[in-house]
N, C-alpha and C positions, 0 to 999 in steps of 0.2 A: 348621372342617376337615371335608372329605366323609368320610361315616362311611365305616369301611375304609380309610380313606388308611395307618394304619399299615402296614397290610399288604403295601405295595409291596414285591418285591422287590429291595433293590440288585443281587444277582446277576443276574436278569433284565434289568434297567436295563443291568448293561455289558456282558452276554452282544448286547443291544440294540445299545449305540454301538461293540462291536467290531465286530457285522456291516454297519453302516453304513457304517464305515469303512472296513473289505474289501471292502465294493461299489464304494467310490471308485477304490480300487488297480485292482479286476476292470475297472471303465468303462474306464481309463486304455489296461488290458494290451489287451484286444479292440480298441480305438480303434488301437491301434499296430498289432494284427495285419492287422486289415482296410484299415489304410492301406498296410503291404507284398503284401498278398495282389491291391490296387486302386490299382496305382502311374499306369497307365494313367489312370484316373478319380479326379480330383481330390474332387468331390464328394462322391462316396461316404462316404470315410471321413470328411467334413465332419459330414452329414446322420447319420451314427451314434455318434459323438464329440456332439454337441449334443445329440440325444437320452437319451445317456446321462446326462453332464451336468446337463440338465435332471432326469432322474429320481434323480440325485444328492444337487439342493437341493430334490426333494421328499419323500425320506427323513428330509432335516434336518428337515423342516415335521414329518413325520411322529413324527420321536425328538423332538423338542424342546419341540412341541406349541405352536411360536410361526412364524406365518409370517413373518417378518423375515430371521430367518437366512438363508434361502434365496436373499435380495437381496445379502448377506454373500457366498454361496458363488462368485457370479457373478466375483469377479475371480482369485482363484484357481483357478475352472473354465475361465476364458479361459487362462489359462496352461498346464491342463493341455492343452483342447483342441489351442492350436498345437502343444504340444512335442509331444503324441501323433499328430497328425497331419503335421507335419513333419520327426521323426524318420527315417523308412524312406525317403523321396526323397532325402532332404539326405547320409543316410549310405550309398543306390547313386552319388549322384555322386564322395563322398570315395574310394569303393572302388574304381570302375570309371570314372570320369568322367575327359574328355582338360579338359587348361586347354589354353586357345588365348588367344591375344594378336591382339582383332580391333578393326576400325573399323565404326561407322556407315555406312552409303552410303544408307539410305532408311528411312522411315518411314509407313509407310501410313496414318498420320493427317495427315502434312501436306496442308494445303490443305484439308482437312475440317473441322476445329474439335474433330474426335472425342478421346474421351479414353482409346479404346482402342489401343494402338500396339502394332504387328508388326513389329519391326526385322529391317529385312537387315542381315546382318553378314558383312565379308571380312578374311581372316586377313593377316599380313604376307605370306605365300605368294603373295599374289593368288588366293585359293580364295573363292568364294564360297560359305556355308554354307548349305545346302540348308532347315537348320531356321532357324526366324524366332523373334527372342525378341519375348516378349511383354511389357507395360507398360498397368496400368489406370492414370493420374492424370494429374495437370496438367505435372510434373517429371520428364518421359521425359529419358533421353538423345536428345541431337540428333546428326544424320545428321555426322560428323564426328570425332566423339568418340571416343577410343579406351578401349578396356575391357577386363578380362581377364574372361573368364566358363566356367564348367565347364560342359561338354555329356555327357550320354550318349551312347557311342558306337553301343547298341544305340536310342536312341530311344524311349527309354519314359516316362522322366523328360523333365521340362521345363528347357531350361538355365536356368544361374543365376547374376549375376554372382557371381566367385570369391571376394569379400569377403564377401555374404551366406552362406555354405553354411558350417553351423555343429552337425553333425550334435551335436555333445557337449554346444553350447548351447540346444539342443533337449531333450534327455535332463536336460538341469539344470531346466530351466525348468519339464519335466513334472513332478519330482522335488521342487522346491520347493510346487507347486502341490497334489501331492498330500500333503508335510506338512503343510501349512496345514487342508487337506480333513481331516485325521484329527487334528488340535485342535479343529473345529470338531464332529466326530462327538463329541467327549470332552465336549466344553463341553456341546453339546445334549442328549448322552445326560447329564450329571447334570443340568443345569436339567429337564428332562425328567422326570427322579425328583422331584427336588421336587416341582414341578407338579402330578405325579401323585398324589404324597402328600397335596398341599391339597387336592385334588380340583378345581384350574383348569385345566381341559380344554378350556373353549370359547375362542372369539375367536381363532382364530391369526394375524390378520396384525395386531392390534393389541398382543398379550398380549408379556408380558417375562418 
């Protein structure tokens, strides 16, 4: 045993994994704010959600004094990231958003092979909408197809079909994400004590 190891603190040790664990929460609330404040700019609140995130599972590394954890934190940071990021679009569509009942008429990847699509979409009115929804992948809808999809009426948000827009499932998702996040503060802040107490401090991305 490293001489001194008795002398760890436990109150230190959880005063440790409470604030690790309120970082989590804090990453989460900023990530939401900035993604209402950056409705406009998708990325944004992408690029500061992952950062956070990131400096999240390296607190763990840091309380725990084992780098593994931190590969642990990754899927419950994925959760937090989308809910926290997708909360504040999803819930100005539920609030302010028109549903319209439209069709396909084009798709600006036909005949390219691309896997980017900009659908035109026309209402049953015969209204052609102005805004173009978008589609990364292989499984676009095709120019034909009828869909019901929520639009902003102000334009600021990106529409969305009406079956994805799930503002509460967002809020859950974050919310699970971040229990998980503050079991795992609890877990590494005592392993962490341990640790400290033996005096095994080195090795963190191998140590248990």
């Amino acid at each position: 045993m490293h001489a001194g190891g008795d002398g760890v603190s436990p109150w230190r040790s959880l005063r440790r994994a409470a604030w690790v664990a309120l970082c989590g929460w804090v990453a989460a609330l900023v990530t939401a704010c900035v993604s209402y404040l950056a409705l406009r700019w998708v990325a944004v609140p992408i690029v500061v959600g992952l950062a956070l995130c990131l400096t999240f599972g390296g607190l763990l590394v840091w309380l725990h004094r084992a780098g593994w954890i931190a590969l642990l934190s990754l899927a419950p940071g994925l959760m937090v990231l989308v809910g926290a990021v997708q909360y504040a679009p999803e819930l100005a569509l539920e609030v302010r958003g028109v549903r319209e009942s439209v069709v396909i008429v084009a798709d600006s990847a036909d005949g390219t092979g691309g896997k980017n699509h900009r659908l035109t979409l026309r209402t049953e009115d015969g209204r052609e909408l102005a805004e173009r929804m978008t589609y990364k992948g292989d499984r676009a809808p095709r120019p034909g197809q009828r869909l019901d999809v929520i639009r902003d009426p102000e334009g600021v948000v990106p529409m969305e079909r009406a079956g994805q827009v799930d503002a509460a499932g967002r809020l859950h998702g974050a919310f699970a994400g971040l229990v998980t996040w503050t079991l795992m503060a609890a877990l590494a802040g005592w392993r962490g004590h341990v640790r400290r107490r033996q005096g095994r401090e080195g090795s963190l991305l191998l140590s248990l």
